[in-house]
C-alpha atoms as an extended CHARMM CRD file, in Angstrom:
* protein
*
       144  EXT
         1         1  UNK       CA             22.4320000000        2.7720000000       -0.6000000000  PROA      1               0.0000000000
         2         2  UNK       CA             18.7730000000        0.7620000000       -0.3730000000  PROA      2               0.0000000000
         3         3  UNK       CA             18.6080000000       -2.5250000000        1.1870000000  PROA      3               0.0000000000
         4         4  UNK       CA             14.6470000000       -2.3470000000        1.9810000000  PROA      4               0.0000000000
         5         5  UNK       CA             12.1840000000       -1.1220000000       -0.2370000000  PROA      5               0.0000000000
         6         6  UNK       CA              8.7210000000       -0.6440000000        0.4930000000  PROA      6               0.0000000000
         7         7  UNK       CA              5.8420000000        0.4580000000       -1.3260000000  PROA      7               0.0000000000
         8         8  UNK       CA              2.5130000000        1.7710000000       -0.2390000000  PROA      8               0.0000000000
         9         9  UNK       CA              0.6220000000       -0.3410000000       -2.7580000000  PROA      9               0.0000000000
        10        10  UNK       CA             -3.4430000000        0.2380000000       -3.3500000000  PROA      10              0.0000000000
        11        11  UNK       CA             -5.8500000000       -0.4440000000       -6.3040000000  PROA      11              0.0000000000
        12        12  UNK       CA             -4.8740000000        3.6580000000       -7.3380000000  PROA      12              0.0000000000
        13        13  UNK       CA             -3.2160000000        3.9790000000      -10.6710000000  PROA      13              0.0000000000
        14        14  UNK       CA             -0.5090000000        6.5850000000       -8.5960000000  PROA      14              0.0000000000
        15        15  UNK       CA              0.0810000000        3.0530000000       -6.3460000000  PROA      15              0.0000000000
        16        16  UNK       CA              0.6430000000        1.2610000000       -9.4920000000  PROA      16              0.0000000000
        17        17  UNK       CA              3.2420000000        3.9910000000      -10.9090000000  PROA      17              0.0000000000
        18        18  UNK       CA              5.2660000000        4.0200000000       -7.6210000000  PROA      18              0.0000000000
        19        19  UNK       CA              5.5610000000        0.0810000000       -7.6020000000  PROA      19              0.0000000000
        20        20  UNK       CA              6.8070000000        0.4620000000      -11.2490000000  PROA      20              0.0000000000
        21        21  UNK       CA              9.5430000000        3.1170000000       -9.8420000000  PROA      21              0.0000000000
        22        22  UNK       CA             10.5170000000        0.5670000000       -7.0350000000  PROA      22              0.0000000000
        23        23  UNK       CA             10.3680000000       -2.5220000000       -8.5990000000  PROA      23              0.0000000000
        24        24  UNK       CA             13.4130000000       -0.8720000000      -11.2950000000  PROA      24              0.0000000000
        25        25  UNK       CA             14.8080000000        1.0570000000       -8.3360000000  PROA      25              0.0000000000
        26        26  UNK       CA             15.3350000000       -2.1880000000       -6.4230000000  PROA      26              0.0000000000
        27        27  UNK       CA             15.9710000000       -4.4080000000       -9.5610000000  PROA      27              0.0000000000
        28        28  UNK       CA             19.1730000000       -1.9450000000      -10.2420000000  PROA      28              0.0000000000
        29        29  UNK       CA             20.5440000000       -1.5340000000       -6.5050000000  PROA      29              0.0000000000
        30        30  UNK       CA             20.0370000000       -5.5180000000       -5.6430000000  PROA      30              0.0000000000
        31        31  UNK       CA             17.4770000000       -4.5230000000       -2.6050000000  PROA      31              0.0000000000
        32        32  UNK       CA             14.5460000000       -6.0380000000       -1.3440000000  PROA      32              0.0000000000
        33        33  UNK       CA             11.3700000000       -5.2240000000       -2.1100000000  PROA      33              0.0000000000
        34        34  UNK       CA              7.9520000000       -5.3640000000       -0.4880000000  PROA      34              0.0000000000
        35        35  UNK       CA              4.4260000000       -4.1370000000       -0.6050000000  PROA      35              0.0000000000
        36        36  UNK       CA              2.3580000000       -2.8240000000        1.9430000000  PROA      36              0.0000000000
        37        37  UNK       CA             -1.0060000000       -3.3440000000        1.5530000000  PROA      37              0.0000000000
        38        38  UNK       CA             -3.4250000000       -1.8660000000        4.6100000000  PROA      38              0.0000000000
        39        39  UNK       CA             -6.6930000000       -3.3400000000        5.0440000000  PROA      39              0.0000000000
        40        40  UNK       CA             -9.4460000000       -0.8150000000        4.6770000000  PROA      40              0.0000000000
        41        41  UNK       CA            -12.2580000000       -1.5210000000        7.3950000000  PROA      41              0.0000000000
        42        42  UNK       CA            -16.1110000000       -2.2930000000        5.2580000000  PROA      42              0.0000000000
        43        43  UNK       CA            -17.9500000000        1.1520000000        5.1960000000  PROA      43              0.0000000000
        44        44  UNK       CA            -20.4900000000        1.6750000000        8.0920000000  PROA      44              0.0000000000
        45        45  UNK       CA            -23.2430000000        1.4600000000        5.6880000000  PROA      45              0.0000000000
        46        46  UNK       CA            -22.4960000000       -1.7400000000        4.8890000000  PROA      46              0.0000000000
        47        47  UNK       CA            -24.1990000000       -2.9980000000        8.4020000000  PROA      47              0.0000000000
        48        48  UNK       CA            -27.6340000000       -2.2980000000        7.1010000000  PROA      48              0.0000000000
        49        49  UNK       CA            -26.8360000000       -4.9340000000        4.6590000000  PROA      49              0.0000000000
        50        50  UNK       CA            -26.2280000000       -6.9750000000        7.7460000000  PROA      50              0.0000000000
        51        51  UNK       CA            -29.6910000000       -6.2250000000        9.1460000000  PROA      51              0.0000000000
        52        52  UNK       CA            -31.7950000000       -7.6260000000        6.3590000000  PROA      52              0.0000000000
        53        53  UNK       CA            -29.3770000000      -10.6460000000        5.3650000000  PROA      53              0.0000000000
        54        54  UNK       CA            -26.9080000000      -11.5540000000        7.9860000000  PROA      54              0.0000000000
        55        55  UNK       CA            -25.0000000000      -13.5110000000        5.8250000000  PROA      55              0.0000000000
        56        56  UNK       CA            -24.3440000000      -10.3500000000        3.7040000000  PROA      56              0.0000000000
        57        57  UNK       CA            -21.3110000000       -9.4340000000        6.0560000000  PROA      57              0.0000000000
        58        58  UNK       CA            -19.2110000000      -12.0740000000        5.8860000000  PROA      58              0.0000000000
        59        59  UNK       CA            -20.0800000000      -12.3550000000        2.2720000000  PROA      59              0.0000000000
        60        60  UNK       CA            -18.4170000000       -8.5950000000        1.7310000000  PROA      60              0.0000000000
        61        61  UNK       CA            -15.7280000000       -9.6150000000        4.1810000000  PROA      61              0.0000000000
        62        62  UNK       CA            -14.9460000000      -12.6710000000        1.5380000000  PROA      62              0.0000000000
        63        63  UNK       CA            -15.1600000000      -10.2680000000       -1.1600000000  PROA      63              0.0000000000
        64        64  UNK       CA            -13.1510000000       -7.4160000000        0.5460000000  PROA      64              0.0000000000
        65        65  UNK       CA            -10.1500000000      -10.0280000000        1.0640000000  PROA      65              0.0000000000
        66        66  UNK       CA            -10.5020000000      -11.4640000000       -2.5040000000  PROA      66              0.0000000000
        67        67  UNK       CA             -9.7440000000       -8.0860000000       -3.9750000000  PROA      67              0.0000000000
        68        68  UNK       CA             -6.9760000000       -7.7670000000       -1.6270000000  PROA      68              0.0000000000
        69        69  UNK       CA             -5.4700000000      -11.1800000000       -2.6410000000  PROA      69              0.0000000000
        70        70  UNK       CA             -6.1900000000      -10.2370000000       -6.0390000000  PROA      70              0.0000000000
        71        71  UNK       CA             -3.5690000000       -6.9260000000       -5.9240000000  PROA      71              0.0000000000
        72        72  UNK       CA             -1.3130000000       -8.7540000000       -4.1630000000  PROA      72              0.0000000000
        73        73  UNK       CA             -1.2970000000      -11.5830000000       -6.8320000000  PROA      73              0.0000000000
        74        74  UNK       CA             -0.7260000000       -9.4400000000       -9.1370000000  PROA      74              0.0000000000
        75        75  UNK       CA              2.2060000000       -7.5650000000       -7.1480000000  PROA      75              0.0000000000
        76        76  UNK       CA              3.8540000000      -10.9410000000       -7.4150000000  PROA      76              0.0000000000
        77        77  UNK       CA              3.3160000000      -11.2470000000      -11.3300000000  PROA      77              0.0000000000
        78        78  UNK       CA              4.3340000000       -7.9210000000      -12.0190000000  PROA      78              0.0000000000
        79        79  UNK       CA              7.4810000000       -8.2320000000      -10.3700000000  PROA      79              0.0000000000
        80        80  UNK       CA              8.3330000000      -11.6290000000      -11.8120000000  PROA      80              0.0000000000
        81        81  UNK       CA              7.8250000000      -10.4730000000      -14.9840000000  PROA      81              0.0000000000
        82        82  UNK       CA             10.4970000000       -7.5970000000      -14.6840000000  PROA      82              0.0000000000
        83        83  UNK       CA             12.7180000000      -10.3980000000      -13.0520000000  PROA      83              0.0000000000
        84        84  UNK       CA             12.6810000000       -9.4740000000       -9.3560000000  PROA      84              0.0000000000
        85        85  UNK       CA             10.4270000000      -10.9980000000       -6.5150000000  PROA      85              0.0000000000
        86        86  UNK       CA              8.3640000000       -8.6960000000       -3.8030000000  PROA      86              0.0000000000
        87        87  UNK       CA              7.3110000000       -9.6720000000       -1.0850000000  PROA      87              0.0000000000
        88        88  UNK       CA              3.3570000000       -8.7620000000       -0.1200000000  PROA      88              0.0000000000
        89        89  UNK       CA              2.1740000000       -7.8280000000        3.1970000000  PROA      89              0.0000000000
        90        90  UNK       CA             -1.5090000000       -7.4790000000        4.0720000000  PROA      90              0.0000000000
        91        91  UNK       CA             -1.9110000000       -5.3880000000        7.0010000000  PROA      91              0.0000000000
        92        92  UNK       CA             -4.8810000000       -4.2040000000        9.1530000000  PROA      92              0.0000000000
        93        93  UNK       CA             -4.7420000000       -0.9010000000       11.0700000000  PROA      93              0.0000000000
        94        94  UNK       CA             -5.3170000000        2.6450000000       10.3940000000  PROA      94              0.0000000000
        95        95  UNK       CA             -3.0360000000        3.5780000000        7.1530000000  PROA      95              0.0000000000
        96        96  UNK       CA             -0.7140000000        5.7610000000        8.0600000000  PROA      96              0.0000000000
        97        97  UNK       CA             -0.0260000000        4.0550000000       11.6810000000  PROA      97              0.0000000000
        98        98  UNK       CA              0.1050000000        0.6000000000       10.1780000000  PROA      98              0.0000000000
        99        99  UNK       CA              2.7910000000        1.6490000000        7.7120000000  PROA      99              0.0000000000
       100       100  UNK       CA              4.7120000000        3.3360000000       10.0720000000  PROA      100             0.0000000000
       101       101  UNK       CA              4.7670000000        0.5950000000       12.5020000000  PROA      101             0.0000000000
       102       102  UNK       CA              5.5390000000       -1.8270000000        9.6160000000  PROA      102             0.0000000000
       103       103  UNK       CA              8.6670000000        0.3720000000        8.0140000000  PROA      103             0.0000000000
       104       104  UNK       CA             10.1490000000        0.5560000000       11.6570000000  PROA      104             0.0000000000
       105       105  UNK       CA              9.4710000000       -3.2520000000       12.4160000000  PROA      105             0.0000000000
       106       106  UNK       CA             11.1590000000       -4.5920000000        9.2610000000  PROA      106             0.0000000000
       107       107  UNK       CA             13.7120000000       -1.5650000000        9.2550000000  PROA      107             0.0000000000
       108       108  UNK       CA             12.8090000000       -0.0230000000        5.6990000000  PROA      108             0.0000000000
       109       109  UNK       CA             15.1130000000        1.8990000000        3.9270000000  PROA      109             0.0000000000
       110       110  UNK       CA             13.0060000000        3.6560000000        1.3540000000  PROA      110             0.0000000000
       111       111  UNK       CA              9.0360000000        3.9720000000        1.2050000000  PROA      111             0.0000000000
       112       112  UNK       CA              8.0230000000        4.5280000000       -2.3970000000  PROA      112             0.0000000000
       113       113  UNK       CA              4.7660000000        6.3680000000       -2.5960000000  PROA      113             0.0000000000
       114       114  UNK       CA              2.5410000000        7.4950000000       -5.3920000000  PROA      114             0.0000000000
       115       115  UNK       CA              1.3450000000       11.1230000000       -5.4870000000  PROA      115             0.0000000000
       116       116  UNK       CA             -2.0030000000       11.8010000000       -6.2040000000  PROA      116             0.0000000000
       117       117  UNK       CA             -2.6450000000       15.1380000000       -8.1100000000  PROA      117             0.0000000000
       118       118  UNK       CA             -4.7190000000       17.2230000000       -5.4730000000  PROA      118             0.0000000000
       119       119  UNK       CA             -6.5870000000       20.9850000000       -6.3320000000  PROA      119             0.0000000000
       120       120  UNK       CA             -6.8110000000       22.5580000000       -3.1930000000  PROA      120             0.0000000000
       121       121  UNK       CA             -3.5020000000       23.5120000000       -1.1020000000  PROA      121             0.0000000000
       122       122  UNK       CA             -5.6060000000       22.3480000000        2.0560000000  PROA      122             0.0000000000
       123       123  UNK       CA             -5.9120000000       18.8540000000        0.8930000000  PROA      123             0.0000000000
       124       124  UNK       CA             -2.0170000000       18.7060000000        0.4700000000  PROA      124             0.0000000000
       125       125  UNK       CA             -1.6250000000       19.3410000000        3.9950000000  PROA      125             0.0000000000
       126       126  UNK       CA             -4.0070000000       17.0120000000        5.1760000000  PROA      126             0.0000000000
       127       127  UNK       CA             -3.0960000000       14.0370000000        2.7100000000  PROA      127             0.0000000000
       128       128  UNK       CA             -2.0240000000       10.2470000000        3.5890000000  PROA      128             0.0000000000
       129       129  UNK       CA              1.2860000000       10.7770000000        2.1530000000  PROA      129             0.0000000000
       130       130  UNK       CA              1.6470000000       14.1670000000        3.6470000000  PROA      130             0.0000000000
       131       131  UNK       CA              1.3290000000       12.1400000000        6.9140000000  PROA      131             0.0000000000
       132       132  UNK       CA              3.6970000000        9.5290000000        6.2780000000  PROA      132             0.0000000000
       133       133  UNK       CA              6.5320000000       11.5610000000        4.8520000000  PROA      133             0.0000000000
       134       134  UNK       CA              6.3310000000       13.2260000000        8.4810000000  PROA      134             0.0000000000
       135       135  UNK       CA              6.2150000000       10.4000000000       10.3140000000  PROA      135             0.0000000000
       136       136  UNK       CA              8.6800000000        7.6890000000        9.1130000000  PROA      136             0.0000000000
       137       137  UNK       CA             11.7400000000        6.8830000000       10.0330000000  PROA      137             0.0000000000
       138       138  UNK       CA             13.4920000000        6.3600000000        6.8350000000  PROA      138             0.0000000000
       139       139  UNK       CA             13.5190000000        8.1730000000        3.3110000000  PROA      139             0.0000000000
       140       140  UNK       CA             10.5990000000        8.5710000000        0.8060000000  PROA      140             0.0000000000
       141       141  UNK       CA             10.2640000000        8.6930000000       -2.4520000000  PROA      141             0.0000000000
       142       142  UNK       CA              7.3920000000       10.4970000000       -3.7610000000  PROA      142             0.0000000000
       143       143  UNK       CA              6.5980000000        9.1630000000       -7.8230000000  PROA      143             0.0000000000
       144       144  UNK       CA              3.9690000000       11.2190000000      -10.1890000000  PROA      144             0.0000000000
């Protein structure tokens, strides 16, 4: 049924419950699995920092990409320890463009995506995952 899975992995807890889904989903139909991790640009007010240290920038760059190898370390240990293997992609971009360029480039099957829990009915319309579900070309699972 599911060759490729994907995940939309973050540092969210609703990221961590969909890789949990995937990694058992693709453990129990033999599929491939992989994260997608998007690279979230430094916050504009980090370039004051910038103006009274410029070292400070490439010091929050460091730190921004530690993090990032951090989650997708621990992707990797997660996975093991359920006794599959994922494979983690870093990738820059704007979210919901990157992913859908990246499910249509590696020819994804099934993007696993956490829910968040949102109040307003607006905010559901406007969401990330909102957005995605519209705009990829393959199904999506949605995990609470």
């Amino acid at each position: 049924m599911f060759s490729k899975i994907a995940i939309a992995y973050d540092q969210s807890p609703e990221a961590e419950r969909a890789f949990t889904t995937a990694v058992q989903l693709a453990k129990s139909l033999g599929a491939e699995l992989m994260t997608i991790t998007v690279l979230e640009e430094l916050p504009a007010y980090t370039a004051y920092a910038a103006g009274t240290d410029p070292s400070a920038m490439r010091t929050l760059q460091q730190d921004r990409l530690q993090v990032y190898e951090e989650l997708r370390a621990r992707a990797m240990t997660l996975a093991l320890r359920e006794g599959t293997t994922v494979d983690s992609q870093l990738i820059n971009g704007d979210t919901v463009e990157a992913i859908v360029n990246f499910v249509r480039t590696h020819k994804i099957d099934l993007l696993v995506l956490g829910l968040h829990h949102r109040s307003s009915r607006v905010s559901r319309i406007w969401s990330t995952v909102y957005s995605l579900a519209q705009d990829v070309p393959c199904c999506v699972l949605g995990v609470h």
